[in-house]
ROLUM-506984 format. One line per 8 residues: number of its first residue (from 1); their letters; for each residue x, y, z of C-alpha. Coordinates in steps of 0.001 Angstrom, whole numbers. Layout:
<pts>
NUM = a = X:Y:Z ~ ...
</pts>
This chain:
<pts>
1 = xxxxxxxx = 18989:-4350:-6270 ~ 18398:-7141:-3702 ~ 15273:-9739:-4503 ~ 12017:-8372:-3575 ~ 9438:-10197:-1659 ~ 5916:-9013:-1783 ~ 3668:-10597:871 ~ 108:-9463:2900
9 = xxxxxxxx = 623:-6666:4955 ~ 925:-7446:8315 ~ -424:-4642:11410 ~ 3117:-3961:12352 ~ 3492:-2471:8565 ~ 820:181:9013 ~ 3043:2829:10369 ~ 5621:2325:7572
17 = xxxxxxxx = 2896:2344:4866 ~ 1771:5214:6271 ~ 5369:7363:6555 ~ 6217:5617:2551 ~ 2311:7779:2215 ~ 3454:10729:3666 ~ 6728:10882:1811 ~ 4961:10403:-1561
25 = xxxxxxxx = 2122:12616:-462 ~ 3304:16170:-1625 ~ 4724:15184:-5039 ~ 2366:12545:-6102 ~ -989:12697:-4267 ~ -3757:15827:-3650 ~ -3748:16541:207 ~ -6266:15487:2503
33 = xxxxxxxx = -6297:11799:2086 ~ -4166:10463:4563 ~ -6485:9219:7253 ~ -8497:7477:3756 ~ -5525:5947:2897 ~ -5095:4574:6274 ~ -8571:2985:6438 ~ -8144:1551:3451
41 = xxxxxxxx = -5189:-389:4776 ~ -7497:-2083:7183 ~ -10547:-3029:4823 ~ -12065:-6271:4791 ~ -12722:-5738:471 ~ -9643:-5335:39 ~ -5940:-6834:100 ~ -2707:-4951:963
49 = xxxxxxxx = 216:-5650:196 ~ 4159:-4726:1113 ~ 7396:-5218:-775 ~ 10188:-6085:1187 ~ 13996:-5626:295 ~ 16636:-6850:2718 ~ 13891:-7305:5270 ~ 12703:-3826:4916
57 = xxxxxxxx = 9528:-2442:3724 ~ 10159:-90:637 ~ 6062:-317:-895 ~ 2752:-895:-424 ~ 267:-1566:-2562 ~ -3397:-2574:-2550 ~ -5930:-4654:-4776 ~ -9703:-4022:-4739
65 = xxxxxxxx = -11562:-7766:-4216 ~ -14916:-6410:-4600 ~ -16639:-5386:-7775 ~ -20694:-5269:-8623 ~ -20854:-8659:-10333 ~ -17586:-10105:-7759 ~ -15602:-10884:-10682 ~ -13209:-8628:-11060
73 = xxxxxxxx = -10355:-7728:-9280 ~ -7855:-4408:-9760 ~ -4826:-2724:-8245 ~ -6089:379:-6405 ~ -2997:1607:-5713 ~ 429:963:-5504 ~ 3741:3656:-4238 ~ 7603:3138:-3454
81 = xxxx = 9955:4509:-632 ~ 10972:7593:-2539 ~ 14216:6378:-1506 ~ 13950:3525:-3642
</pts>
C-alpha cells in the first residue's frame, strides 16, 4: 500500500465522506443516520479527519474535543473505502 496521509477534512471532502458513509452504511451501521453523520462533519466540537492514499480520499474519521470537565478527548468514529 502507498503512504497514507491523514490531514483536517477540508469542505470539498464532504461528499466523499459521505458516499465512503453510504458504502459502509448497510453492513456496518443501523439505518437512519446519514443526515447525523453529515452534521457531524461540520461541528465546531469536533475535528474530522480524512486519509488520503495517492491523493485520494479512502477514510474519514472524527475526534470528539469536548467533554464535561474539557479534558478529554476520543475518536468518535472512524470507517474505510470498503474498497480499501
Amino acid at each position: 500500500m502507498s503512504p497514507a496521509v491523514i490531514r483536517k477534512l477540508d469542505p470539498a471532502d464532504l461528499d466523499t465522506c459521505c458516499d465512503i458513509y453510504l458504502r459502509n452504511e448497510q453492513e456496518h451501521f443501523p439505518e437512519g443516520h446519514f443526515e447525523d453523520f453529515k452534521e457531524y462533519l461540520t461541528l465546531d466540537s469536533s475535528l474530522s479527519l480524512v486519509t488520503e492514499v495517492e491523493n485520494r480520499v479512502i477514510g474519514v474519521g472524527g475526534i470528539c474535543l469536548e467533554s464535561a470537565d474539557n479534558t478529554a478527548r476520543h475518536l468518535s468514529f472512524g470507517m474505510i473505502d470498503p474498497d480499501h
